[in-house]
DOGUDO-416921 format. One record per atom (N, C-alpha, C, O, CB): residue number from 1; residue in one letter; x, y, z. Coordinates in nm, 2 decimals, decimal comma. Atoms other than C-alpha are relative to their C-alpha. Glycine has a CB too. Layout:
N
NUM | a | X | Y | Z .
...
//
This chain:
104
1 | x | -0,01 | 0,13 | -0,06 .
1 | x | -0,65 | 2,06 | -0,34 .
1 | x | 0,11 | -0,08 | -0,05 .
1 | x | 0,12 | -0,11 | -0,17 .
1 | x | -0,14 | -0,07 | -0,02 .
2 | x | -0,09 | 0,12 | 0,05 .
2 | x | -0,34 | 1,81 | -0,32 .
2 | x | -0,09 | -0,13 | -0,10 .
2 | x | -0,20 | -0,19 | -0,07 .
2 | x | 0,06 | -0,08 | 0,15 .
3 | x | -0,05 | 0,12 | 0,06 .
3 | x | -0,31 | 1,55 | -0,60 .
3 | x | 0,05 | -0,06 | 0,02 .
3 | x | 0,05 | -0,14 | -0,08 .
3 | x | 0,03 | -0,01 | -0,07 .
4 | x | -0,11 | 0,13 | -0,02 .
4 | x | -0,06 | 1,32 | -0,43 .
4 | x | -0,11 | -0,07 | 0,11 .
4 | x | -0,20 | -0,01 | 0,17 .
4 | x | 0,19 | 0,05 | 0,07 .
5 | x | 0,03 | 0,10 | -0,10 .
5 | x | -0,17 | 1,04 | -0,21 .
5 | x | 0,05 | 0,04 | 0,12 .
5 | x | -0,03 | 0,03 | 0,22 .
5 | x | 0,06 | -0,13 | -0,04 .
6 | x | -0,04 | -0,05 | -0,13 .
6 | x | 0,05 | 1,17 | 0,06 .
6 | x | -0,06 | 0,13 | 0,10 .
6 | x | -0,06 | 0,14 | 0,23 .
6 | x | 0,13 | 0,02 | -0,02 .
7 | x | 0,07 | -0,08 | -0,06 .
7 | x | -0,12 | 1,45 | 0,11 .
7 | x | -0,19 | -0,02 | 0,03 .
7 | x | -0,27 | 0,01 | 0,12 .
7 | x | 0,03 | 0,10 | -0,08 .
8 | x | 0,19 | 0,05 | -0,04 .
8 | x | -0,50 | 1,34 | 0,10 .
8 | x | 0,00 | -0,13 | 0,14 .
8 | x | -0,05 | -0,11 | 0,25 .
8 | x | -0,09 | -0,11 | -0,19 .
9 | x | 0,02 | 0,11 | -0,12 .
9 | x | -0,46 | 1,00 | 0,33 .
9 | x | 0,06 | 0,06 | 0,13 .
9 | x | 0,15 | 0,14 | 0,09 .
9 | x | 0,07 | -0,14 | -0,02 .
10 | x | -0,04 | -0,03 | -0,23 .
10 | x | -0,36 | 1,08 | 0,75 .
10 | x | 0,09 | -0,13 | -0,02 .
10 | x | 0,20 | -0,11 | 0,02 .
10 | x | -0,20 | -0,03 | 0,19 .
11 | x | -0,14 | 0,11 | -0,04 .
11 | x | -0,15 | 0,75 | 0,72 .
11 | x | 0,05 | -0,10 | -0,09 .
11 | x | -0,01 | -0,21 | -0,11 .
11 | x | -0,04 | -0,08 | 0,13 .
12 | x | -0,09 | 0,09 | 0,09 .
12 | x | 0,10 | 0,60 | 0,49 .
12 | x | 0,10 | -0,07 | 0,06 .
12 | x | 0,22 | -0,03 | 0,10 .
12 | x | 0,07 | 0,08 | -0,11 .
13 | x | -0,13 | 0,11 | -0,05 .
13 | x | 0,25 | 0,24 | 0,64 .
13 | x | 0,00 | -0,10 | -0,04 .
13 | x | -0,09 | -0,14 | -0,10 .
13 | x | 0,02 | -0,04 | 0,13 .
14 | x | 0,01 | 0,11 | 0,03 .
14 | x | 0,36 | -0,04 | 0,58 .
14 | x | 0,10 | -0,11 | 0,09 .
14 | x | 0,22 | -0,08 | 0,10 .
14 | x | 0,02 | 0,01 | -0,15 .
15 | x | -0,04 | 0,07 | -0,05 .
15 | x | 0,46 | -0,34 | 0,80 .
15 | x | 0,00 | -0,13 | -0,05 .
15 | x | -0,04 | -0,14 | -0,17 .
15 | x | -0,04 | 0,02 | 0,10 .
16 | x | -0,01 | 0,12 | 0,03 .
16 | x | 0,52 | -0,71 | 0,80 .
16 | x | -0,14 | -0,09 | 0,05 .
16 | x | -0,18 | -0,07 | 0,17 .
16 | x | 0,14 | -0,04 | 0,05 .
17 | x | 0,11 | 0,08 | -0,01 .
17 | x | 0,23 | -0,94 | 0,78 .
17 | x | 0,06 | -0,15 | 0,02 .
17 | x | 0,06 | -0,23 | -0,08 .
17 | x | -0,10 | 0,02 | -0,14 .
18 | x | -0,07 | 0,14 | -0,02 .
18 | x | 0,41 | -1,27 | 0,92 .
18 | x | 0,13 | 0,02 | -0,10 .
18 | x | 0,13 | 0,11 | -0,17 .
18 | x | -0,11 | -0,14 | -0,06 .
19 | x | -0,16 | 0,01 | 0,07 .
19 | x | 0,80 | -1,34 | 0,75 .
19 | x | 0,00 | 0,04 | -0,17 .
19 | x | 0,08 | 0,09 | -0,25 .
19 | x | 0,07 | -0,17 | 0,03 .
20 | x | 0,00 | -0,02 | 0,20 .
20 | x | 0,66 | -1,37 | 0,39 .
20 | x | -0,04 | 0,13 | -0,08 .
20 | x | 0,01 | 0,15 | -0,19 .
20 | x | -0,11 | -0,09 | -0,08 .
21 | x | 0,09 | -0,07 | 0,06 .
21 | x | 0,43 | -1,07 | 0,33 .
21 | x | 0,01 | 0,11 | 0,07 .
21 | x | 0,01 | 0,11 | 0,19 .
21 | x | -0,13 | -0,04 | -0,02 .
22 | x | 0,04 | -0,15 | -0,05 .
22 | x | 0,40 | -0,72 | 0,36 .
22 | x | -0,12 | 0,08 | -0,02 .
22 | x | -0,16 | 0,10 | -0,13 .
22 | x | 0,06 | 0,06 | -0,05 .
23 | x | 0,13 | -0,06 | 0,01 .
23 | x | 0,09 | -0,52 | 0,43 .
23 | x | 0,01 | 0,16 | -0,05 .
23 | x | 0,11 | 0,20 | 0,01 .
23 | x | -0,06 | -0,01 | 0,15 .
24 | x | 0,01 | -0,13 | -0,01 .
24 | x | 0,06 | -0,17 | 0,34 .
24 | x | -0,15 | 0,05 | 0,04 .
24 | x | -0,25 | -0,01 | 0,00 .
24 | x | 0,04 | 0,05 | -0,13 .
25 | x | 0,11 | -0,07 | -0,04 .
25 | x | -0,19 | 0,06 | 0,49 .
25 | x | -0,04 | 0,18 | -0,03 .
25 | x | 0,03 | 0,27 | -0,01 .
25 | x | 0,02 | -0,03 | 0,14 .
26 | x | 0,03 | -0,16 | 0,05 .
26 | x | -0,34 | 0,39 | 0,37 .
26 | x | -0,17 | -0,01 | 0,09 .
26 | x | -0,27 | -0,08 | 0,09 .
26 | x | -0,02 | 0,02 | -0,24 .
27 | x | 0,12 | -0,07 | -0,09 .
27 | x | -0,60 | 0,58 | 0,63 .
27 | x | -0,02 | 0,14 | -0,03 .
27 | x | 0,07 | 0,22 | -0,06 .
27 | x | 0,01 | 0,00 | 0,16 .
28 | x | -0,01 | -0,09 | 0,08 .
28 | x | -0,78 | 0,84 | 0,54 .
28 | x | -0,10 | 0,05 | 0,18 .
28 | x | -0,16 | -0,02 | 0,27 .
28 | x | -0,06 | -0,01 | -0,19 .
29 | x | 0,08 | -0,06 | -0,10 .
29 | x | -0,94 | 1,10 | 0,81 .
29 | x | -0,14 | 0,09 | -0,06 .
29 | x | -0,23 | 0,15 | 0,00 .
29 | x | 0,11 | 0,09 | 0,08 .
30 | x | 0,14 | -0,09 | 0,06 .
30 | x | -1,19 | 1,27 | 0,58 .
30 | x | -0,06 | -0,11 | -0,12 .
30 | x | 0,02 | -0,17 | -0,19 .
30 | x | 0,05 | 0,19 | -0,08 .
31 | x | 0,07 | 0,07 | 0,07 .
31 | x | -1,45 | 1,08 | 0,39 .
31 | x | 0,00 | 0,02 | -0,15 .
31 | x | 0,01 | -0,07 | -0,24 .
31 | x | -0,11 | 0,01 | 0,05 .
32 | x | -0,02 | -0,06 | 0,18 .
32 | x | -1,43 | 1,27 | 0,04 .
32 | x | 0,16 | -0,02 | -0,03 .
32 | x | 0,21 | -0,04 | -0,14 .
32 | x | -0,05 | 0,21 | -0,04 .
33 | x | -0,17 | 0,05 | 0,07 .
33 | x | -1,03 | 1,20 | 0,04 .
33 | x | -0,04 | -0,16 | -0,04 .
33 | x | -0,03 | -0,19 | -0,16 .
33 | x | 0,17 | 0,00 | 0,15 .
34 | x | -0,01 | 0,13 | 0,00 .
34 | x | -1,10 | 0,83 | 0,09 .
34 | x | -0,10 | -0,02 | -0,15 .
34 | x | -0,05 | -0,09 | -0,24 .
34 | x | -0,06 | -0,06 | 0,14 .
35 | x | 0,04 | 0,05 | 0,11 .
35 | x | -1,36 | 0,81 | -0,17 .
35 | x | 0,06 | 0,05 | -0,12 .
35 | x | 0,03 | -0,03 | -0,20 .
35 | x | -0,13 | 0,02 | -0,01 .
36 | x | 0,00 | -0,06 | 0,09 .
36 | x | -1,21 | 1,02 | -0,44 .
36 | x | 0,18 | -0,11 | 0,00 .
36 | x | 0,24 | -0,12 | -0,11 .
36 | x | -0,04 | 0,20 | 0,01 .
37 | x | -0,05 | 0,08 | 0,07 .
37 | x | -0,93 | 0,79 | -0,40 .
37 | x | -0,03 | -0,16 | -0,08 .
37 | x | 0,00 | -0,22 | -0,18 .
37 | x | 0,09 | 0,01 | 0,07 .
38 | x | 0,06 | 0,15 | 0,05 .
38 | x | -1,09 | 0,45 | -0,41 .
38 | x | -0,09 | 0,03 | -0,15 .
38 | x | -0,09 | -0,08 | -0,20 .
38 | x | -0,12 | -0,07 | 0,13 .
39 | x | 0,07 | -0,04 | 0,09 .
39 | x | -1,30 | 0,60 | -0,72 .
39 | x | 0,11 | 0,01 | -0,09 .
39 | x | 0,08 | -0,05 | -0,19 .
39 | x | -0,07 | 0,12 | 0,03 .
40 | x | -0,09 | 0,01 | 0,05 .
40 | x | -0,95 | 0,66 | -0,85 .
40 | x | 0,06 | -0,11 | -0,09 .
40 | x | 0,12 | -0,10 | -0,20 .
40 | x | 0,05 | 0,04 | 0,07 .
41 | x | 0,00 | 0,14 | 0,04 .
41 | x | -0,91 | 0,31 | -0,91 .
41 | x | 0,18 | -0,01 | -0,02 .
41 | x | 0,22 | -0,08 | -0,12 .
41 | x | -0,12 | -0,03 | -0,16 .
42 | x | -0,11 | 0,05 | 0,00 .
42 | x | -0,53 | 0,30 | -0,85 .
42 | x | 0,04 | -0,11 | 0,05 .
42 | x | 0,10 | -0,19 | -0,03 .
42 | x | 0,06 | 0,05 | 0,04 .
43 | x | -0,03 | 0,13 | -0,07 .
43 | x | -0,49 | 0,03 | -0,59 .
43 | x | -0,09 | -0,15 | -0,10 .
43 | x | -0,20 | -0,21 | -0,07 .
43 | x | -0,07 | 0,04 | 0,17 .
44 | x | -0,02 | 0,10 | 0,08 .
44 | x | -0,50 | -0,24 | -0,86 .
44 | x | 0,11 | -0,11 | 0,00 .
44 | x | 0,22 | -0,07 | 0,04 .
44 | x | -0,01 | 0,05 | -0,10 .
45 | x | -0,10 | 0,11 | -0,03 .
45 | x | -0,30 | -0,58 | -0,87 .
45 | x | 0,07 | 0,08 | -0,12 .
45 | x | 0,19 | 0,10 | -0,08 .
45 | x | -0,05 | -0,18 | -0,02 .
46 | x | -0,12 | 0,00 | 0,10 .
46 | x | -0,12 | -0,46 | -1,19 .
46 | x | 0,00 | 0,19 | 0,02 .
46 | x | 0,07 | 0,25 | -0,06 .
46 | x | -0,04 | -0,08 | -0,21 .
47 | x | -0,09 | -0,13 | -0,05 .
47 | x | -0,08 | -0,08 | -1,05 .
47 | x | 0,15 | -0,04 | 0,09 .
47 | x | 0,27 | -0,02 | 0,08 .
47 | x | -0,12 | 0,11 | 0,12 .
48 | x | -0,14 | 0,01 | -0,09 .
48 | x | 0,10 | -0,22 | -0,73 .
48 | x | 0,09 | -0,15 | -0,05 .
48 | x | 0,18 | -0,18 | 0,02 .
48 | x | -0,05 | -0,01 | 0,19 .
49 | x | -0,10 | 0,07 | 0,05 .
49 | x | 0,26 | -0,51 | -0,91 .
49 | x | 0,14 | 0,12 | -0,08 .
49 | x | 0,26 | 0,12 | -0,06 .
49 | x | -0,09 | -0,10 | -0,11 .
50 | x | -0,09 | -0,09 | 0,05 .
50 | x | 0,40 | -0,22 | -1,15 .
50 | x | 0,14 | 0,09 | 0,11 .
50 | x | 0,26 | 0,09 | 0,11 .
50 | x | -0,11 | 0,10 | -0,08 .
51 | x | -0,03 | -0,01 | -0,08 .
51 | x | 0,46 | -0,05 | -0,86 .
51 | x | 0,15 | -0,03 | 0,10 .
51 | x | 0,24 | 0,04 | 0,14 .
51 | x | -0,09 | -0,03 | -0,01 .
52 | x | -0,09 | 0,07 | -0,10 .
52 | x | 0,65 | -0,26 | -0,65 .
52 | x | 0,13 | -0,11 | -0,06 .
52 | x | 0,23 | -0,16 | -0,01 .
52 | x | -0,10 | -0,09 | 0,10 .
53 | x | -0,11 | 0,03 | 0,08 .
53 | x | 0,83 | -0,42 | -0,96 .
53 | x | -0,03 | -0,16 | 0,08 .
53 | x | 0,07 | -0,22 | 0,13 .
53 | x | 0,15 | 0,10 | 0,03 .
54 | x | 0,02 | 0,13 | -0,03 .
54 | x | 0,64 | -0,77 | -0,86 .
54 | x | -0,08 | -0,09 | -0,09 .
54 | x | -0,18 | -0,02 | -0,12 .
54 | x | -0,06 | 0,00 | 0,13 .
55 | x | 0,11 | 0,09 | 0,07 .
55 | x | 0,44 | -1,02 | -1,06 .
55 | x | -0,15 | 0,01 | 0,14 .
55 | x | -0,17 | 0,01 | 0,26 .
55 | x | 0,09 | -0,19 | -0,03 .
56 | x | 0,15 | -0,02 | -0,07 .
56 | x | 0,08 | -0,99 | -1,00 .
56 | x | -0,05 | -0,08 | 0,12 .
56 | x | -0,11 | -0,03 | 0,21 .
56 | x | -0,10 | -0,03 | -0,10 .
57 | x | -0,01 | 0,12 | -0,04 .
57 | x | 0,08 | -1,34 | -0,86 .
57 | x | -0,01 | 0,03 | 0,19 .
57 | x | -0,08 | -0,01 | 0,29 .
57 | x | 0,15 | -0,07 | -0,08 .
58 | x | -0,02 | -0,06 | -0,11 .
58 | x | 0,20 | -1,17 | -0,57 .
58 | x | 0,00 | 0,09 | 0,06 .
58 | x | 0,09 | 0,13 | 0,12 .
58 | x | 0,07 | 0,00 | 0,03 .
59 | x | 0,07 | -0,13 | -0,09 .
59 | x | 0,02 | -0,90 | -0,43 .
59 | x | -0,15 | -0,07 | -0,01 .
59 | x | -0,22 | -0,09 | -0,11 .
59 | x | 0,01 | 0,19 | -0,09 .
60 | x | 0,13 | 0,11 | -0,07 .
60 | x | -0,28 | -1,13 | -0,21 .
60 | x | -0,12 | 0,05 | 0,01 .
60 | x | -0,23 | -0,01 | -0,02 .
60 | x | 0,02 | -0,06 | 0,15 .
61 | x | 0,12 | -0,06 | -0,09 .
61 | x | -0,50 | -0,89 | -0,07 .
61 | x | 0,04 | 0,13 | -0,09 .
61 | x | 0,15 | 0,16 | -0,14 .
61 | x | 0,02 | 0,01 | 0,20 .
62 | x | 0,02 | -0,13 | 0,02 .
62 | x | -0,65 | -0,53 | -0,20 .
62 | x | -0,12 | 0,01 | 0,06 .
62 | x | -0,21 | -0,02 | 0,00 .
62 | x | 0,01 | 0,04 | -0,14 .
63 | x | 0,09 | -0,03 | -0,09 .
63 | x | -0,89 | -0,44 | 0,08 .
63 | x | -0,06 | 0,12 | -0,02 .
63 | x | 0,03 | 0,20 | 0,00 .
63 | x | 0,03 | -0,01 | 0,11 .
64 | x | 0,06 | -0,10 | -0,04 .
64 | x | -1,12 | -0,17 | 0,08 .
64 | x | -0,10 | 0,01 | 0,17 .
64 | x | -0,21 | -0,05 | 0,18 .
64 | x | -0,08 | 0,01 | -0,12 .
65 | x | 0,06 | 0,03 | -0,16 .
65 | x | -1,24 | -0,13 | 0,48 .
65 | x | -0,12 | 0,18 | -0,02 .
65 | x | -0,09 | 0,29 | 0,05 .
65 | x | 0,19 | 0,00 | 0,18 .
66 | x | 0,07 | -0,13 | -0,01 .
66 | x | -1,52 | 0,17 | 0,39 .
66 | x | -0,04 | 0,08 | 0,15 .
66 | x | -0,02 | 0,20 | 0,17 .
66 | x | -0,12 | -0,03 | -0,06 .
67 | x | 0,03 | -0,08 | -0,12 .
67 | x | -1,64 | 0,22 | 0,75 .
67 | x | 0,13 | 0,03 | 0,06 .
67 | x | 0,12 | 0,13 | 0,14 .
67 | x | -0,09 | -0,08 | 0,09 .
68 | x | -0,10 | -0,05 | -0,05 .
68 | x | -1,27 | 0,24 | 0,84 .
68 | x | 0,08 | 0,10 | -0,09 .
68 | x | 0,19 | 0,16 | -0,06 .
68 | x | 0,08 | -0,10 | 0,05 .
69 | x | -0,04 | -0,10 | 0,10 .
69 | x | -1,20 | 0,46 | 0,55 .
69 | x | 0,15 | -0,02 | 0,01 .
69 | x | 0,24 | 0,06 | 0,04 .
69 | x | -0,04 | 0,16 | 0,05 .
70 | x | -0,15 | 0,07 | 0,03 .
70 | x | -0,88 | 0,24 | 0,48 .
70 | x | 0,04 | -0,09 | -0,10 .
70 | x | -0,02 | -0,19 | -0,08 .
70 | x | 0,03 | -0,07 | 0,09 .
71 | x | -0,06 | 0,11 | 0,13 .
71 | x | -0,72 | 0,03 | 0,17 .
71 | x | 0,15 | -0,05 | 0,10 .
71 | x | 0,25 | 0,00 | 0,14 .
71 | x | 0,05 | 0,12 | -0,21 .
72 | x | -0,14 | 0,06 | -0,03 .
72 | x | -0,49 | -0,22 | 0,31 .
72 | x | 0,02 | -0,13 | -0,12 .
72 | x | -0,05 | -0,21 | -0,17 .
72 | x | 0,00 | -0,07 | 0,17 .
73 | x | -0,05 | 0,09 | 0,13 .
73 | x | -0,27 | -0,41 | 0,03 .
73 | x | 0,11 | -0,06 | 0,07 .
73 | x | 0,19 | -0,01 | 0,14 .
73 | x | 0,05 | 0,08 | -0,14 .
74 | x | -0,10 | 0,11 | -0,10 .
74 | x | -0,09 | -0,74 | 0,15 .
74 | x | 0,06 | -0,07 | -0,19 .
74 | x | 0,01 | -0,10 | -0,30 .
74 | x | -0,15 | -0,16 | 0,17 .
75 | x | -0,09 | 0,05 | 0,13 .
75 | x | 0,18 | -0,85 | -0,09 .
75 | x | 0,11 | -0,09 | 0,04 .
75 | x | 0,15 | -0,07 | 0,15 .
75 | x | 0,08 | 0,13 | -0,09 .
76 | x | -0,10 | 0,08 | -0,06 .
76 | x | 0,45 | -1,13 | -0,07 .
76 | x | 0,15 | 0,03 | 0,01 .
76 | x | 0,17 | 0,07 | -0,11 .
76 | x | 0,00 | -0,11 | -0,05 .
77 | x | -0,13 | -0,05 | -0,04 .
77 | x | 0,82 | -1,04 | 0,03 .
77 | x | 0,07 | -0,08 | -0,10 .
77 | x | 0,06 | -0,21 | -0,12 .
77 | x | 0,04 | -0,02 | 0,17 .
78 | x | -0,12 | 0,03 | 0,16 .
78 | x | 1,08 | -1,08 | -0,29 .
78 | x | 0,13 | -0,13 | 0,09 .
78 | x | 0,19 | -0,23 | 0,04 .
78 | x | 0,13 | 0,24 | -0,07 .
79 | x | -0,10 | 0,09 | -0,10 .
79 | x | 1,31 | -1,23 | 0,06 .
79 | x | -0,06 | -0,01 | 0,16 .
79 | x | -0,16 | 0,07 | 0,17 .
79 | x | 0,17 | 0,06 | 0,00 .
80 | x | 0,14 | 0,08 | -0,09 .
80 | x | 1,13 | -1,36 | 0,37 .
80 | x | 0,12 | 0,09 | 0,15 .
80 | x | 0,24 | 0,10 | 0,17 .
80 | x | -0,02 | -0,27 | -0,02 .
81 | x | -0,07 | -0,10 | -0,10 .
81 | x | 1,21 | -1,12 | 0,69 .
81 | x | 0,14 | -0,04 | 0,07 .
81 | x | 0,15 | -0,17 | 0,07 .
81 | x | -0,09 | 0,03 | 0,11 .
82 | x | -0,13 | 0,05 | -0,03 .
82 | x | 1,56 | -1,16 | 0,86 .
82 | x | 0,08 | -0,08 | -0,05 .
82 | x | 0,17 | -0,13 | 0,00 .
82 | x | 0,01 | -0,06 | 0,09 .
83 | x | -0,12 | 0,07 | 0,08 .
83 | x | 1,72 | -1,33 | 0,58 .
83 | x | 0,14 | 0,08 | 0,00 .
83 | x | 0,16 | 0,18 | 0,07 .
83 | x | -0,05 | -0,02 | -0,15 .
84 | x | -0,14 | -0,07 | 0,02 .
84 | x | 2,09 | -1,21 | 0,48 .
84 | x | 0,00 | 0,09 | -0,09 .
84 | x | 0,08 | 0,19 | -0,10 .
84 | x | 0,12 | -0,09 | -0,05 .
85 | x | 0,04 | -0,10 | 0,11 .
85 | x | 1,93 | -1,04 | 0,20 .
85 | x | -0,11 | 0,11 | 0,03 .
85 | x | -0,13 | 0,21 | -0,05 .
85 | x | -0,05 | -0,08 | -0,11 .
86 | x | 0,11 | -0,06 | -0,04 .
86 | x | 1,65 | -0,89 | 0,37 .
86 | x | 0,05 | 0,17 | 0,08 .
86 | x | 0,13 | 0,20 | 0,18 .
86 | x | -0,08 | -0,12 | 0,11 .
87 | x | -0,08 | -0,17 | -0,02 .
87 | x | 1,72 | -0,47 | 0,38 .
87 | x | -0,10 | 0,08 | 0,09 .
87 | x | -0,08 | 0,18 | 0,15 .
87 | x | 0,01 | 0,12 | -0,18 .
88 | x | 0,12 | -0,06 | -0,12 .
88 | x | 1,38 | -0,41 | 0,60 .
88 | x | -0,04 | -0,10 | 0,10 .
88 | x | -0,14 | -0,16 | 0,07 .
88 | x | -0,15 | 0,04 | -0,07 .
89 | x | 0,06 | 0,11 | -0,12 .
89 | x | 1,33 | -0,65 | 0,92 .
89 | x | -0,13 | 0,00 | 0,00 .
89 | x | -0,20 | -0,10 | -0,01 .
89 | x | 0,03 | 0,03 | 0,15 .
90 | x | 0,16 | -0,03 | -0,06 .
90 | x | 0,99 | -0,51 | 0,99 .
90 | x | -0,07 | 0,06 | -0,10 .
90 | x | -0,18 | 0,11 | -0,08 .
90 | x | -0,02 | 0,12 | 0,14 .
91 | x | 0,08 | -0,01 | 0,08 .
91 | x | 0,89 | -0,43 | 0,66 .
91 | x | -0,07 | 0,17 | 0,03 .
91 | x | -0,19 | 0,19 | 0,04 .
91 | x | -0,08 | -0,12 | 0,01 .
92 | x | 0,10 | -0,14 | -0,07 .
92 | x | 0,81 | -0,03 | 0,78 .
92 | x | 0,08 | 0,11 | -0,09 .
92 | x | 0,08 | 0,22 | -0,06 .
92 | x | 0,03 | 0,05 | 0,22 .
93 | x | -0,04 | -0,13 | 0,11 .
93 | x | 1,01 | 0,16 | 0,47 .
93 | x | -0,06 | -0,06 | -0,09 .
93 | x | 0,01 | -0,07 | -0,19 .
93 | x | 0,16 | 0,05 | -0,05 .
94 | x | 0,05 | 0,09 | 0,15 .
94 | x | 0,77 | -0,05 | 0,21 .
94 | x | -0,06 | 0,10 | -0,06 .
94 | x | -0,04 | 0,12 | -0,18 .
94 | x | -0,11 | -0,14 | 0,01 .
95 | x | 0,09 | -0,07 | 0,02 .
95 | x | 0,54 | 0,21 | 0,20 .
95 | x | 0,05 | 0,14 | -0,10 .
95 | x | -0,03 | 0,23 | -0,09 .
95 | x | -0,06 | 0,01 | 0,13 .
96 | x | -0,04 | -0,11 | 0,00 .
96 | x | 0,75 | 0,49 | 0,03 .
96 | x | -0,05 | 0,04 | -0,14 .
96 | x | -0,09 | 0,15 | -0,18 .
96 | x | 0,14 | 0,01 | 0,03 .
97 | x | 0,05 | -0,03 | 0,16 .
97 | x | 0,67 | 0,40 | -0,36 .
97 | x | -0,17 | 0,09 | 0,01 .
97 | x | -0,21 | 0,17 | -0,09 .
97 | x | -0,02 | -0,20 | -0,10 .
98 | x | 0,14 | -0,02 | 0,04 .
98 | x | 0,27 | 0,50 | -0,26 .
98 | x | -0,04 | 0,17 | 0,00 .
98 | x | -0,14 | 0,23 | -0,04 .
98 | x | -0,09 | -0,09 | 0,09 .
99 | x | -0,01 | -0,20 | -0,02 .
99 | x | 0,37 | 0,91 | -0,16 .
99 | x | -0,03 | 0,05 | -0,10 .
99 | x | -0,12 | 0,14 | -0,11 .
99 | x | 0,15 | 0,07 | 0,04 .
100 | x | 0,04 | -0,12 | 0,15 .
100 | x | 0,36 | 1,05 | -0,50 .
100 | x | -0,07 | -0,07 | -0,05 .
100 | x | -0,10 | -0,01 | -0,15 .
100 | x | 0,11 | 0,05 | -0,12 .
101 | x | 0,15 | 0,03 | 0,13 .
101 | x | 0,08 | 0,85 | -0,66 .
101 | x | -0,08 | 0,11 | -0,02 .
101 | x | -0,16 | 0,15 | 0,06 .
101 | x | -0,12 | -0,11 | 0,05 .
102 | x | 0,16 | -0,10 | 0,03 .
102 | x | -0,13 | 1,11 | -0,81 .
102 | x | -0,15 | -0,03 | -0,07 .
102 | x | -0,19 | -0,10 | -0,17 .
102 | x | 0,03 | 0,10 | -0,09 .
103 | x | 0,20 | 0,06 | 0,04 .
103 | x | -0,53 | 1,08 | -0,83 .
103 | x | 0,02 | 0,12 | -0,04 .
103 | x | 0,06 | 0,23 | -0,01 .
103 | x | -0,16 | -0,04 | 0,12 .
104 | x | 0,09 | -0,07 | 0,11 .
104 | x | -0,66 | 1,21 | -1,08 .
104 | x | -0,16 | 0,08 | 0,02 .
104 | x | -0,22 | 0,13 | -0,08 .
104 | x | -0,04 | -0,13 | -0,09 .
//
């Protein structure tokens, strides 16, 4: 059995949650992936702060949706979408740091 995150969840994304924030989304299609990661206890404010190289401050939301067998994590944008600085419009390459997480 995979150890990475990318291989256990069916869907690693991440979009824009309005101009400021970004959502990420992890779905899982089998019930023992989903629990054995949530059991894992990665999706923490100071994992995906580390993570994403953000103060805690700013990562809003860590959801667990059991009956949808989903963790969605909503975090605030370092530069607010369509700025001059902004390298993702739609916020849909955020998701790349969460591929190799390994559970334990």
């Amino acid at each position: 059995m995979s150890n990475y995150l990318k291989d256990l969840a069916k869907v690693l994304r991440s979009k824009n949650s309005g101009p400021f924030q970004i959502t990420l989304d992890v779905l899982f299609d089998e019930i023992d992936n989903y629990e054995r990661v949530k059991k894992a206890n990665i999706f923490t404010k100071d994992n995906i702060s580390h993570l994403y190289n953000l103060d805690k401050k700013d990562i809003t939301d860590i959801v667990f949706f059991d009956r949808a067998m989903g963790i969605k994590v909503t975090m605030n944008r370092k530069v607010s979408s369509g700025t001059c600085f902004d390298r993702d419009v739609y916020g849909a390459q955020q998701h790349a740091p969460l591929l190799d997480i390994l559970i334990e």
